[in-house]
C-alpha positions in Angstrom: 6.9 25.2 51.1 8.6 21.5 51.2 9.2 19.8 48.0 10.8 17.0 49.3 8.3 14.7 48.1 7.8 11.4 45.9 6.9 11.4 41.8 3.1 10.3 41.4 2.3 6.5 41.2 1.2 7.5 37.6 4.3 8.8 36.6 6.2 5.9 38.5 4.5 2.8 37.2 4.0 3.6 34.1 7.5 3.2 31.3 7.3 7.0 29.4 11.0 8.1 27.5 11.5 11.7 29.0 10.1 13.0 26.2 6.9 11.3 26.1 6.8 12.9 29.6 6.5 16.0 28.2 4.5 15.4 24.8 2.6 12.3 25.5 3.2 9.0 24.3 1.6 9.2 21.5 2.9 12.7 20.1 5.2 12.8 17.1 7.3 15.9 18.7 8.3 12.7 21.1 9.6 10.8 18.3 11.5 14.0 16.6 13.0 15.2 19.9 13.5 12.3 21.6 17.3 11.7 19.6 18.0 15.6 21.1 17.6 15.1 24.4 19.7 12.1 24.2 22.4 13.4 22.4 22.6 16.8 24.0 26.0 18.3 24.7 24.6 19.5 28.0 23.2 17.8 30.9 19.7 17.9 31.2 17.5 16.2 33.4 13.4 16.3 34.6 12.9 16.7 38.3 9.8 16.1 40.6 9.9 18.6 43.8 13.4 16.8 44.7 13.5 13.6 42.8 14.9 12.9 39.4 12.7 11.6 36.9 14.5 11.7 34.1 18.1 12.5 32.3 20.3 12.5 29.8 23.8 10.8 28.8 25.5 13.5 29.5 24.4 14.3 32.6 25.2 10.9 33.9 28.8 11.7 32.6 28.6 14.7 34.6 27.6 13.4 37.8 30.4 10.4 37.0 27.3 7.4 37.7 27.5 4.1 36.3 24.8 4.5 34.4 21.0 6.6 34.4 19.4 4.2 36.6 22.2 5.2 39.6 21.4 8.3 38.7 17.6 8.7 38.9 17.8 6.5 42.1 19.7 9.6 44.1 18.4 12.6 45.4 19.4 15.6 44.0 20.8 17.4 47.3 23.4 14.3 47.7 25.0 15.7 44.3 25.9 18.8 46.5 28.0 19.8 49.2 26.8 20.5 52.3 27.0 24.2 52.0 27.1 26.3 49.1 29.5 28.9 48.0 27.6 31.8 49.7 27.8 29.5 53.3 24.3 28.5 53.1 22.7 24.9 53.5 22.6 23.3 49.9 19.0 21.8 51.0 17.4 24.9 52.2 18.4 26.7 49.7 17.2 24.3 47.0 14.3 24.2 48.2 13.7 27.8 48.2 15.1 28.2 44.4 12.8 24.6 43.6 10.0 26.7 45.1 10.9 29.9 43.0 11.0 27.8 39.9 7.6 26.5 40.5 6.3 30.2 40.8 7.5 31.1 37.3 8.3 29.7 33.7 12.2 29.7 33.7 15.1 31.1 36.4 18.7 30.2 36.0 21.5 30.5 38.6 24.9 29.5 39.4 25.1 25.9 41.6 28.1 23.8 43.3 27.9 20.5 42.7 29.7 17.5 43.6 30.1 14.1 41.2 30.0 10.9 42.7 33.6 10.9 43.4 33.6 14.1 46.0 34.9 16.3 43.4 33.0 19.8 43.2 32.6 21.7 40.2 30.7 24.8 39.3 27.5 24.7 36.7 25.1 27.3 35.4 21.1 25.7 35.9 18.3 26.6 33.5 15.1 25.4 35.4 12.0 25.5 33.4 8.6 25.1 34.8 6.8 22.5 32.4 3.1 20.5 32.8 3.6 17.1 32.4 -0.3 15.1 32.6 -1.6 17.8 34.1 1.4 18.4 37.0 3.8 20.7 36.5 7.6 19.1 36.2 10.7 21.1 36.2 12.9 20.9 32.9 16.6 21.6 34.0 19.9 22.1 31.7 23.6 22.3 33.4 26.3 23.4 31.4 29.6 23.2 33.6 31.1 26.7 34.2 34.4 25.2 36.4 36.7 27.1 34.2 35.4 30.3 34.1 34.4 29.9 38.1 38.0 29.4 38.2 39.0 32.0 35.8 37.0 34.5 38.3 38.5 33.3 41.7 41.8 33.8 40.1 41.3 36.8 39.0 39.9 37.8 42.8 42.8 36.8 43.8 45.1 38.8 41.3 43.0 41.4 42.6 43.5 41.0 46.5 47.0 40.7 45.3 47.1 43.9 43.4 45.4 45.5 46.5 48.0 44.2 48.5 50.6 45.4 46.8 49.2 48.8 46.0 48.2 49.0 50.1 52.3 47.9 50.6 53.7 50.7 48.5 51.7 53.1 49.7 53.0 52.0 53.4 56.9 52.0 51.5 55.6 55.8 50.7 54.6 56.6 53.9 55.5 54.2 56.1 59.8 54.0 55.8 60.2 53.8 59.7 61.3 50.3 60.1 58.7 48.9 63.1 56.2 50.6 61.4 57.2 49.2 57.9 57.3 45.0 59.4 54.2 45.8 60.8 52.4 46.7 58.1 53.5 44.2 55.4 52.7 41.2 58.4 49.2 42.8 58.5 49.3 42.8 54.9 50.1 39.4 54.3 47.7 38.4 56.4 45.1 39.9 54.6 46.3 38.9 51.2 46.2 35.0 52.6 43.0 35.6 55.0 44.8 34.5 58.3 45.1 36.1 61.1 48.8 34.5 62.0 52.0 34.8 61.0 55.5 35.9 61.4 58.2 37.9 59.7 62.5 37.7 60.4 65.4 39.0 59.4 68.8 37.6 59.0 71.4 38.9 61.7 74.6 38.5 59.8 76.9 39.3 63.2 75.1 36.0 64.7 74.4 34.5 61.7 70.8 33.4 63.3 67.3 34.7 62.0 65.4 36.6 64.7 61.6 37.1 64.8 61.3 40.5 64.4 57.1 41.1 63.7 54.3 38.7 65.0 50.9 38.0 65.1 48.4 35.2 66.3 49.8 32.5 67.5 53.1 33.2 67.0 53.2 36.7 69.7 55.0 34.8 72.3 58.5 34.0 70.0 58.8 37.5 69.0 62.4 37.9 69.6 63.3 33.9 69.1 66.4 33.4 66.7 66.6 30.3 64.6 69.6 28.9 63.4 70.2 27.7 59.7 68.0 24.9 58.5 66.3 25.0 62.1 62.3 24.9 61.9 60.7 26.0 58.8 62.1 29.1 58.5 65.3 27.9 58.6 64.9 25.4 55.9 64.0 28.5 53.6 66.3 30.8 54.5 69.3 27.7 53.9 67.5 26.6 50.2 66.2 30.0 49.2 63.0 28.5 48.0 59.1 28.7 49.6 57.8 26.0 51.5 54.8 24.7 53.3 54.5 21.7 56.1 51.1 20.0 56.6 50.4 19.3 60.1 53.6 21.3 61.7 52.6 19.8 65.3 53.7 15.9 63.8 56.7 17.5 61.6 59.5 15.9 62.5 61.9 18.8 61.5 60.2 21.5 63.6 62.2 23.5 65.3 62.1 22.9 69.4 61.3 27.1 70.1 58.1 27.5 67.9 56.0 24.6 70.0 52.9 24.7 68.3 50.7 22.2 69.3 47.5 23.6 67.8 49.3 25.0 64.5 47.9 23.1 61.3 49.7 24.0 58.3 52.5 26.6 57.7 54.5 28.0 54.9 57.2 30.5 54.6 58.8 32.0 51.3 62.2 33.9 51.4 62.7 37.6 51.3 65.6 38.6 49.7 68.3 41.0 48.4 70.1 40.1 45.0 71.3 36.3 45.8 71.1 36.9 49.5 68.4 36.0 51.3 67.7 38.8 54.1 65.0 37.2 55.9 61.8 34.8 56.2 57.9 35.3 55.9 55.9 32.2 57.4 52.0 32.4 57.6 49.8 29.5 59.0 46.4 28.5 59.2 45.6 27.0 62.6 42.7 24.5 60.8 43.6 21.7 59.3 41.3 21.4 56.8 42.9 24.6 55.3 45.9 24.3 54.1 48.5 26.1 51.1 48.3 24.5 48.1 50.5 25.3 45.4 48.7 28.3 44.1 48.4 29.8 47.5 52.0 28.9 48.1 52.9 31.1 45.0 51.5 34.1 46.0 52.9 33.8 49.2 56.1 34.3 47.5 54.8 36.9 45.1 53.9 38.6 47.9 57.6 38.0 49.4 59.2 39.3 46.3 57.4 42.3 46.9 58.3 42.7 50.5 62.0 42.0 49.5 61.7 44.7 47.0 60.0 47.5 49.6 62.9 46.2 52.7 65.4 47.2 50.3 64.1 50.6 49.3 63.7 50.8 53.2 67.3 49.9 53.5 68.5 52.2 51.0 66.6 55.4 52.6 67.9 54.8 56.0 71.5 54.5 54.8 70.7 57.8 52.7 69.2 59.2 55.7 72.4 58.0 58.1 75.2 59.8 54.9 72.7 62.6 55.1 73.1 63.2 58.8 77.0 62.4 58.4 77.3 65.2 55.6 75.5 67.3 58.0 77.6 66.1 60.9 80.9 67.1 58.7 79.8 70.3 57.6 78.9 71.7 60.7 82.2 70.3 61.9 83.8 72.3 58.4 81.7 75.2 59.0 83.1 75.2 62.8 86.3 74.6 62.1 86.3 77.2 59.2 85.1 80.0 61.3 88.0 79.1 63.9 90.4 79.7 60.9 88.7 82.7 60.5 89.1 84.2 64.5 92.9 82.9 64.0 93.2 85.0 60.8 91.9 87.9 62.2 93.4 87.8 65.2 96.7 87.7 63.3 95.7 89.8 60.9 94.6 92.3 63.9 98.2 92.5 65.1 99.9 92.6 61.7 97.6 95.6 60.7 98.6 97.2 64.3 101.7 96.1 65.3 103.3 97.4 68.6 107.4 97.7 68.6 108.9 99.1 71.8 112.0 101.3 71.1 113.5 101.5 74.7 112.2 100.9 78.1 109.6 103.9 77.6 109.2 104.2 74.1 106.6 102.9 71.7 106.0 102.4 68.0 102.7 101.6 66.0 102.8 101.7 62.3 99.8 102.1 60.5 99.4 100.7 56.8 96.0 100.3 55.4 92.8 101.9 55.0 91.1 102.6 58.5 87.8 101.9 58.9 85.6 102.0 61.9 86.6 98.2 62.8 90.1 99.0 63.2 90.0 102.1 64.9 88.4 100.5 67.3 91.4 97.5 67.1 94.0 100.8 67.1 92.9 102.1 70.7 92.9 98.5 72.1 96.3 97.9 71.3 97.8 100.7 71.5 96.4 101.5 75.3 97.7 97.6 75.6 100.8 98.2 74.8 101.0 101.4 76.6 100.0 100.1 80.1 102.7 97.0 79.3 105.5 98.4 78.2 104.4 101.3 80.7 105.1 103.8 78.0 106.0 107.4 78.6 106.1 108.1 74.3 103.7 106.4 71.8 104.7 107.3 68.2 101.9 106.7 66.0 103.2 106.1 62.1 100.5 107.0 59.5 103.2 107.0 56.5 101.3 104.1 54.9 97.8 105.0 55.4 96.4 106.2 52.1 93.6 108.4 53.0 93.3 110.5 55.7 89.8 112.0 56.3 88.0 113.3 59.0 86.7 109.7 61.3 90.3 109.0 60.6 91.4 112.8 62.2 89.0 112.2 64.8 90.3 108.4 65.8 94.0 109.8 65.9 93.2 112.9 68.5 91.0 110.1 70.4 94.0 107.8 70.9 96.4 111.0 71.7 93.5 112.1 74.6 93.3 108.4 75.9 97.1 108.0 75.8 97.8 111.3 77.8 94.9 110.3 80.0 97.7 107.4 81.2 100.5 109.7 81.1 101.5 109.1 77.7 103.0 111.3 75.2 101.7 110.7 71.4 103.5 111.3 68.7 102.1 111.7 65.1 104.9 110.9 62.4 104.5 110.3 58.6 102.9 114.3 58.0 102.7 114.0 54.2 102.2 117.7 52.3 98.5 116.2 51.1 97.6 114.7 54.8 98.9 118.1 56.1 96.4 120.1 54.4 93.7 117.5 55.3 94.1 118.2 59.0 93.9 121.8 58.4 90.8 121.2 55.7 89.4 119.4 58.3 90.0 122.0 61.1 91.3 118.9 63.3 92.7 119.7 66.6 95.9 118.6 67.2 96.7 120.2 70.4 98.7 118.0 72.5 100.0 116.2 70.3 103.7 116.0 68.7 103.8 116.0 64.7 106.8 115.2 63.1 106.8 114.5 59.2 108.4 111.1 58.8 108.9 108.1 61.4 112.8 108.2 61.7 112.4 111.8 62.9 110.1 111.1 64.9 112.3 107.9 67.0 115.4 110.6 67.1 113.0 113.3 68.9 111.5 110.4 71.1 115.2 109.2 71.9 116.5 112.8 72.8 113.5 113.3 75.3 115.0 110.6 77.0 118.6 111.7 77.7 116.8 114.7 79.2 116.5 114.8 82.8 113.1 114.7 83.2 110.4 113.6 80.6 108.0 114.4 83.1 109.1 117.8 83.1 109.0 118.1 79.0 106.2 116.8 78.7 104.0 119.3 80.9 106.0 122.4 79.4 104.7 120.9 75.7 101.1 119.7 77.2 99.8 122.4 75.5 101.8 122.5 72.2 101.6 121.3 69.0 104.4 121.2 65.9 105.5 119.6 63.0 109.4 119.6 62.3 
């Protein structure tokens, strides 16, 4: 249906107050209501299809007119904007809700207008379907809702920024590589200020320069560019450690010669930083430049920065906990290597203090023992006692168990093992330190000593060794006593 049509030459030619419109010109509710319409706090107005035929004081105040006769000569869609909040055409939609509002007695709905002077402000419309001399006329009432509108959008965008930052710790939680970590708070921001173009560097304090480190939209092709101190916009920021914006970067005089924008419309960057130090930069632009960052926008860009500056320092802090993590790790396998050298050093010296190896002469051996004897150092025994045998090239090995305090049968069984062995390399073996106790052990044990020369302390043992070798032939002795065994 089109409303978009003229008042009727009744209602036009003849002179009827608004309310006698409604109640006739004769009718006493026209005298006692006339003073309320007038007076009303809200704006109210009667409308034709799309032509005001009637209003209020206060609704010329609204609409800022000079007075009701500028008013009622307008048509209603010219107090609009083109398009309304939800991106439709004001005039089609008018229409439509004119046309609902014709169907029924009363609808109300939210509308952005705009005063005489361009500026646009939020109301809430009651439209009321009314006859009026047999025709029906719609009876509207706006009460300005600008405040609360606003109260709403700000709170949208408390939200978007709550979101944001909630999205951004979650990517500090999971996110604490640093690529990874840029990336997502550029994306982020991006979101936050509904562009799809931005930037984010960091201060290199060897070069003293900030370098692009993250990009996206326009700004892909300087990743990597490094700005010097109070060079572009960036610069300026990181030098006075306060946000700005520029209007129009492409006619800034103070842009920087790297970032050549030509197409870039308005930017604006806000520090990042670490205590008093600023550590970096966060520019966003809008390419259009009917878009730009007014103050409030500006301010939750550096919300938004304080935040970032906040999550690149806990990123900070768990790398260099992760680097003195891998250092502590470094220098205790280095302790734990180094300890367990130590340890072979120890027990190789330990090894030959537990079985030392003294020659007596050219052909004559001693090893005392001192010490429990375990399975280990039997084993450490015949190694260096066969050693020191092939050597020294050994024709007697005295073996001195004076200081071994418990002789049982593994250790009877190691002792007649080395003997065999030794003889096996033409070596005589000769078992001194033959305590009373360790004498009855052997026989306890039924241990075989054959072969082997017992003597019942060390000293006697080095004077029967020493005779066997003013003899003239040891060789001779020792296959006469190959068979023998004896204690003296």
């Amino acid at each position: 249906m089109n409303f978009n049509f003229s008042p009727s030459e009744e209602l036009v030619t003849q002179q009827f107050s608004p309310l006698e419109l409604l109640f006739g010109e004769q009718d006493q509710a026209a005298e006692d209501f006339g003073p309320i319409f007038e007076k009303a706090a809200d704006a109210m107005a009667l409308l034709d299809g799309l032509k005001f035929v009637a209003c209020n004081e206060a609704m010329v105040k609204m609409m800022r007119c000079r007075n009701k006769a500028q008013l009622l000569a307008l048509n209603p869609v010219l107090l609009s904007p083109e398009r309304q909040a939800d991106g439709r055409l004001s005039g089609a939609k008018a229409s439509e809700i004119i046309g609902q509002a014709y169907q029924s007695s009363s609808i109300r709905f939210e509308w952005l207008h705009r005063r005489l002077d361009g500026e646009d402000f939020f109301v809430e419309v009651t439209m009321s379907n009314v006859p009026m001399h047999g025709k029906p006329i719609l009876f509207i009432v706006l009460r300005d809702i600008t405040e609360r509108k606003n109260a709403e959008i700000a709170i949208q965008r408390q939200n978007a920024f709550l979101d944001a930052l909630h999205g951004t710790t979650l990517a500090l939680i999971y996110h604490l590589d640093s690529a990874d970590l840029l990336k997502n708070i550029i994306e982020r921001a991006g979101q936050l200020l509904n562009t799809n173009h931005g930037y984010l560097c960091l201060v290199d304090q060897a070069e003293n320069v900030l370098e692009i480190k993250i990009t996206i939209g326009v700004f892909q092709e300087y990743l990597g560019a490094k700005l010097r101190p109070g060079e572009g916009l960036a610069g300026r920021v990181w030098q006075a450690c306060c946000p700005m914006s520029v209007g129009r970067y492409e006619e800034w005089a103070e842009r920087s010669a790297q970032i050549n924008l030509s197409a870039l419309g308005n930017l604006a960057a806000a520090p990042l930083t670490s205590g008093d130090t600023v550590i970096g930069v966060l520019g966003m632009a809008y390419p259009e430049l009917d878009h730009d960052f007014n103050p409030e926008t500006l301010e939750t860009l550096n919300r938004f920065a304080q935040l970032v500056s906040v999550v690149l320092e806990n990123a900070r802090l768990h790398t260099a906990a992760q680097q003195e993590l891998a250092e502590r790790k470094r220098v205790e396998t280095e302790r734990i290597k180094l300890q367990e050298e130590i340890i072979q050093m120890q027990e190789k010296a330990l090894v030959e203090m537990s079985t030392p190896l003294i020659p007596l002469s050219a052909s004559v051996v001693v090893m005392p023992l001192i010490g429990t004897i375990d399975s280990r150092r039997s084993l450490q025994i015949k190694e260096a006692l066969l050693q020191g045998i092939k050597q020294h090239k050994a024709k007697i090995a005295l073996l001195d168990i004076t200081g071994v305090p418990l002789v049982d049968e593994k250790v009877a069984d190691t002792l007649v093992a080395i003997a065999q062995m030794a003889r096996l390399l033409g070596t005589q073996v000769v078992l001194t330190g033959i305590r009373p106790d360790v004498a009855m052990k052997f026989v306890q044990l039924g241990a075989s000593l054959q072969g082997i020369i017992t003597q019942n302390t060390l000293q006697s043992g080095i004077s029967w060794a020493l005779q066997q070798q003013t003899k003239p032939s040891m060789s001779s002795f020792s296959s006469n006593s190959r068979n023998r065994s004896f204690v003296r």
